[in-house]
N, C-alpha and C positions, 0 to 999 in steps of 0.2 A: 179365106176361101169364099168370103162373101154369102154363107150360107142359101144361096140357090140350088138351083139343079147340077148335080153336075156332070156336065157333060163329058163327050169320048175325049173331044181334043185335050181337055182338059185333065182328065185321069193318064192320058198317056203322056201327059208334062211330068204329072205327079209321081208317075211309074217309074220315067227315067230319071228322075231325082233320086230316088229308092232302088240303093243296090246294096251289093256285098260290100262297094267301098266307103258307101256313105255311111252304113251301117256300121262297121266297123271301126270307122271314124270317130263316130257318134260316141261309141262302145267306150273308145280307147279314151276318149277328153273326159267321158265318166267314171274312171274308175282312175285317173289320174286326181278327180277334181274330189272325188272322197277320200284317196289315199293324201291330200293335202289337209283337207279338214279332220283325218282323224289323226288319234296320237300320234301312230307310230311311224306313218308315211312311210310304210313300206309298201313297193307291188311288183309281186309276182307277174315277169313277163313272160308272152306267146315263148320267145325266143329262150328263155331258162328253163319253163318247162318243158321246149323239145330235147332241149341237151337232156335233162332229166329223162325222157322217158327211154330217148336213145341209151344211155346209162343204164338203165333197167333194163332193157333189152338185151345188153350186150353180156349184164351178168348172169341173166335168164339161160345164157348158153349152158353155165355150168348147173348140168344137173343137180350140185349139192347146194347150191345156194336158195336158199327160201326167199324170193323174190316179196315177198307179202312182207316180210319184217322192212324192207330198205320204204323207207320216204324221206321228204326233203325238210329243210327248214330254213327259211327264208327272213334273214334281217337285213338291214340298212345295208346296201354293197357288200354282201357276204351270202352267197346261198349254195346251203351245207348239203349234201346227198348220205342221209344218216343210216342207222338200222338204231329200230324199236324207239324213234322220236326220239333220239339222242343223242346230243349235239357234243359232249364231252365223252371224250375218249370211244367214240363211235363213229366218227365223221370217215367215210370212205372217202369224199375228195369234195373239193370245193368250186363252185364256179364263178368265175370273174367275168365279166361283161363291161367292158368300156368304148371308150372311141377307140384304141388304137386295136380294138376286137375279142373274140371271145378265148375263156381260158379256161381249160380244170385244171386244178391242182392235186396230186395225189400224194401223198407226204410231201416232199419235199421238192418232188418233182411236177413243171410244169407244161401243161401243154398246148398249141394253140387248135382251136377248134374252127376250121371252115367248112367243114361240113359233116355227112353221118360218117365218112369212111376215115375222117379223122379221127372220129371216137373208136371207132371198130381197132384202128390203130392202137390203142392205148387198151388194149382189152386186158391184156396180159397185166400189168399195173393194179386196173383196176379190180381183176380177180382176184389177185395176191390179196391186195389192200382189205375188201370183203371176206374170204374167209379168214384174215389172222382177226379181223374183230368177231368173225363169226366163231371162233375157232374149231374153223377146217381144218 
């Protein structure tokens, strides 16, 4: 920056270097470049946690379900949508994310995700699923 003055022409160079995308950018290559240096190399992405809270939402419909027990758990290519941080024999469904696109899996069955009213679709699945671990 050459430590001068600085000037307008100059901060509005600056400014428009400086957005939501560069930021973001910046955001994603940092937290890609930690999850490489630390053990486990796992990271939780934008796109897992929308499916996530879409999920939550959709179980939030049924009044009996206690939306506060359900959170997620996230390892290596495998992120689990649990109740009470329980990944054994509590797993309400799974989500897959690859190139050929996004998936929950709910026992046995699986689904493809392109967008919120796909999840809304699978609402029924996923209710069941939650209350027989809740036991509703």
């Amino acid at each position: 920056m050459g430590g001068g003055k600085l000037m307008s022409n100059k901060k509005e160079k600056i400014r428009n270097l400086i957005n939501s995308v560069s930021v973001k950018t910046a955001l994603d290559e940092l937290i890609v470049r930690e999850a490489e240096n630390s053990n486990t190399g796992i990271i939780t992405t934008d796109e897992e946690l929308k499916i996530y809270h879409s999920i939550v939402t959709v179980l939030a419909t049924d009044k009996n379900i206690d939306t506060s027990r359900i959170s997620y758990i996230d390892k290596a290519k495998l992120f689990s949508v649990v109740v009470d941080n329980r990944e054994r024999k509590k797993t309400i469904c799974t989500i897959h994310i690859n190139s050929r696109g996004s998936f929950i899996k709910v026992e046995n069955e699986k689904f493809e995700v392109t967008d919120i009213q796909s999840i809304v679709d699978i609402k029924k699945p996923l209710i069941e699923r939650a209350k027989q671990i809740l036991n509703l």
